[in-house]
N, C-alpha and C positions, 0 to 999 in steps of 0.2 A: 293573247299576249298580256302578262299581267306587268304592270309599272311601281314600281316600287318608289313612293313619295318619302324624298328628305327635306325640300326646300319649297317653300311657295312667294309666290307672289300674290298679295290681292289689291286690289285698284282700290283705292276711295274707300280706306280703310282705316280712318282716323275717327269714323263713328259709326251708328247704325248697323245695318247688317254684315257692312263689309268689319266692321270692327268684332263682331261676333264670330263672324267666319275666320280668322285670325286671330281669336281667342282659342276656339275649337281647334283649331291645328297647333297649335303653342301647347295645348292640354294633353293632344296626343302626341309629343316628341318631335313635330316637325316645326323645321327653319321658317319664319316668315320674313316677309319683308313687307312692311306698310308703306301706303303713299297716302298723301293730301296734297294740297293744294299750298298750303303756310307748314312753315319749321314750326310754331307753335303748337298747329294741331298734332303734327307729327312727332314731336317729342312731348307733349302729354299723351300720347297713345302709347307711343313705344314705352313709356314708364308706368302704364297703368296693366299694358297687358306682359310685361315682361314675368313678374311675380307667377303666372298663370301659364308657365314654359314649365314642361315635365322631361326629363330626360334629358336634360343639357340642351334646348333649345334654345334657338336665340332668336330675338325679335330686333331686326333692324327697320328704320325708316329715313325715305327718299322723299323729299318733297318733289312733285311730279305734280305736272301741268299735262291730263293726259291728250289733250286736243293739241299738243306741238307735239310729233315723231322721234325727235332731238331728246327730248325730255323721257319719251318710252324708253327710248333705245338704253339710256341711261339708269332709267328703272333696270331695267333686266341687267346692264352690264355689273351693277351696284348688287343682286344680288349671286349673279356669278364669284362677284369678287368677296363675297361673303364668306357664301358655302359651298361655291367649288362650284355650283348646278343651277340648274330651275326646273324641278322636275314639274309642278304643278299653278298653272297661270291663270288667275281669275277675274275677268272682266267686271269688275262690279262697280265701278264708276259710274254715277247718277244721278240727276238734275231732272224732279216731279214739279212741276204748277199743275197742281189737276181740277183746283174747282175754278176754272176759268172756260167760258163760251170761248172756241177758234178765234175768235173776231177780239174778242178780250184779252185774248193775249198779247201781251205787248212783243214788240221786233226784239228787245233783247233777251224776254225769255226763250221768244222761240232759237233765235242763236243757239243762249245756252244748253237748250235743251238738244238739240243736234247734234251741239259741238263736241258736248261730254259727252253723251248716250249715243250717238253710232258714230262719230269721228272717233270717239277714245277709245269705243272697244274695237273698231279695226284697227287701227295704232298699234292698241294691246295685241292681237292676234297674227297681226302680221311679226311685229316684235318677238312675239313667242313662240309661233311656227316655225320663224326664218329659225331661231335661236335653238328651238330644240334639235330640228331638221339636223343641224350640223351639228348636235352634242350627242346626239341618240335616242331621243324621241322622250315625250313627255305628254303632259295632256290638258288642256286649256278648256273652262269652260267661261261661257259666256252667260251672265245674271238677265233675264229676262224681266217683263212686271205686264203690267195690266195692260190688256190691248193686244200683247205681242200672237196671241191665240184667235186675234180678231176681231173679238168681239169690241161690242161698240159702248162706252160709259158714260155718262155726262159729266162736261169737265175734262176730259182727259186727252181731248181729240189731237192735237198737237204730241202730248206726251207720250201715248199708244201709238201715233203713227210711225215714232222714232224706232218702239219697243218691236212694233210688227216687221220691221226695216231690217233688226236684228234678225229675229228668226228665220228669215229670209237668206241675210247673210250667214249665220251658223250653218243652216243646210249648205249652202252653197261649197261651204269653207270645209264640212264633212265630208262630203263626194272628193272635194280636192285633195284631203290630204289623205285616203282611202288607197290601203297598201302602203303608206309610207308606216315610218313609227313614231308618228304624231297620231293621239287622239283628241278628236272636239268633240264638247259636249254643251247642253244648254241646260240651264237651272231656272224654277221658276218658283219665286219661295212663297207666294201668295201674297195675300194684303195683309203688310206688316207694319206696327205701330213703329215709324223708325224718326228720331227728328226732322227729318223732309216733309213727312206727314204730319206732327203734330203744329208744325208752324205753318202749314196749309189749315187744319183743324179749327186752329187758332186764331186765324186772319178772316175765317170764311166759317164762324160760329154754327150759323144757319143752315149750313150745308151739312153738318153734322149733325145738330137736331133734327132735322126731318128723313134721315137715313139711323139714325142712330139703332134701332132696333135690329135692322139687318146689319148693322157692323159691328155688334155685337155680337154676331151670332158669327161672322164672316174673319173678322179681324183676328192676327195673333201677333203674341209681342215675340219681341226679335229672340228672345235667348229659350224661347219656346221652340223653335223652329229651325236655328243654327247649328244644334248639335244633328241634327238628322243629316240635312245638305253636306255638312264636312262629312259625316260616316261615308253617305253615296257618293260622294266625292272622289274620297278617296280607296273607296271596293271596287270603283270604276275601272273597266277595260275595255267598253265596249266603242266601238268610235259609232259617235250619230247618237253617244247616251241623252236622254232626257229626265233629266229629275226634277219630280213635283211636289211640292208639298199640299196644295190645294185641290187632290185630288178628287172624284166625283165620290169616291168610298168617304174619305175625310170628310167633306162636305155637308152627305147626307149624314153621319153620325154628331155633327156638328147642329143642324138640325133639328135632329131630334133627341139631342142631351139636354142636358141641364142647362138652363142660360144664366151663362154671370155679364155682371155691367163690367166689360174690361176697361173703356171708355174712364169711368170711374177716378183710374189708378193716375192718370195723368190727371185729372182736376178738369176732366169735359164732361 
């Protein structure tokens, strides 16, 4: 079954990846619709990536709190009432503390990091399964990050347990909706220099100097990596898709190229 994308939604798209990912859909003639958390960040988004709309696209934005339901439901009804649809829903709402010891972490981070990373993408999913389910199907992918494959990182134990929590729920949510005409899929963009990171970078110097050589070699900036995720995104039909960018081919060529200080370009 192929799906044909006119309208999206993407979560926690007022900067970073999700902002890129909502640049890329804007560049290829599809609707978006941005959320954040403040009307501020949301109307300087929606005015910086409207210019970068091809084909009569339009870029709207909802402020959206995605850990209240009320608030989801209202994302999705806002872009209904847009563009008629929601053909394409992306979980990308996300809250990193990573260079922090378990024990180190404080009670409010870990809230936040719960709250947004697996309360808002089921929010999201449930929001946009019910919603396609009764319009005619569409296909939702949920943003992944470090941990969610398992593995174990220092610093991040709190934040990977959320992300592994996901992958967990994506399968789960891909069996369920298997035969309907909802497809789910999960995205995992690699380790991307995105403002969550650099103000982690930033706060925890040290932790960058003594890793610096492998995140050099490891790291890629957002607008390196967002146009690939929107292509497979949207070439997408398969339900249970997985798309990587940090793959073991990618990896080992990464490895063994040429090494630039990307670190560098932000002033670390």
């Amino acid at each position: 079954m192929t799906i044909s994308t006119k309208s999206a939604v993407v979560t926690g798209s007022t900067k970073g990846i999700g902002f890129a990912l909502a640049r890329e859909l804007l560049r290829r003639g599809q609707h978006v619709v941005v959320s954040g958390r403040s009307q501020a960040a949301v109307d300087e988004a929606t005015g910086k990536l409207q210019p970068e709309a091809t084909g009569g696209a339009q870029a709207v934005g909802v402020v959206t709190d995605v850990t209240d339901p009320a608030q989801v439901q209202a994302l999705w009804d806002a872009g209904v009432s847009a563009f008629g649809a929601v053909d394409l829903w992306i979980n990308n709402a996300g809250v990193a503390y990573t260079m922090r010891t378990i024990v180190e972490t404080t009670s409010e981070e870990v809230a936040t990091m719960i709250g947004t990373n697996m309360l808002g993408t089921i929010n999201g999913a449930q929001v946009a399964v019910r919603g396609m389910t009764a319009s005619g199907g569409g296909r939702v992918f949920n943003v992944l990050g470090g941990g969610s494959d398992g593995s174990i990182r220092p610093g991040m134990g709190v934040y990977a347990a959320t992300k592994r929590g996901l992958d967990m729920f994506t399968r789960a949510l891909v069996r369920e909706v298997e035969g309907t005409s909802v497809r789910v899929g999960q995205v995992r963009p690699g380790i991307l220099i995105t403002d969550g990171w650099l103000r982690e970078a930033q706060t925890h110097p040290e932790s960058v100097s003594s890793q610096r050589k492998m995140l050099n070699i490891l790291v890629d900036h957002v607008d390196d990596v967002a146009p690939y995720l929107v292509d497979q995104m949207l070439a997408s039909s398969k339900n249970g898709d997985e798309i990587a960018w940090l793959t073991t081919g990618r990896m080992m060529r990464k490895f063994l190229g040429s090494k630039q200080d990307k670190l560098a370009r932000y002033g670390l």
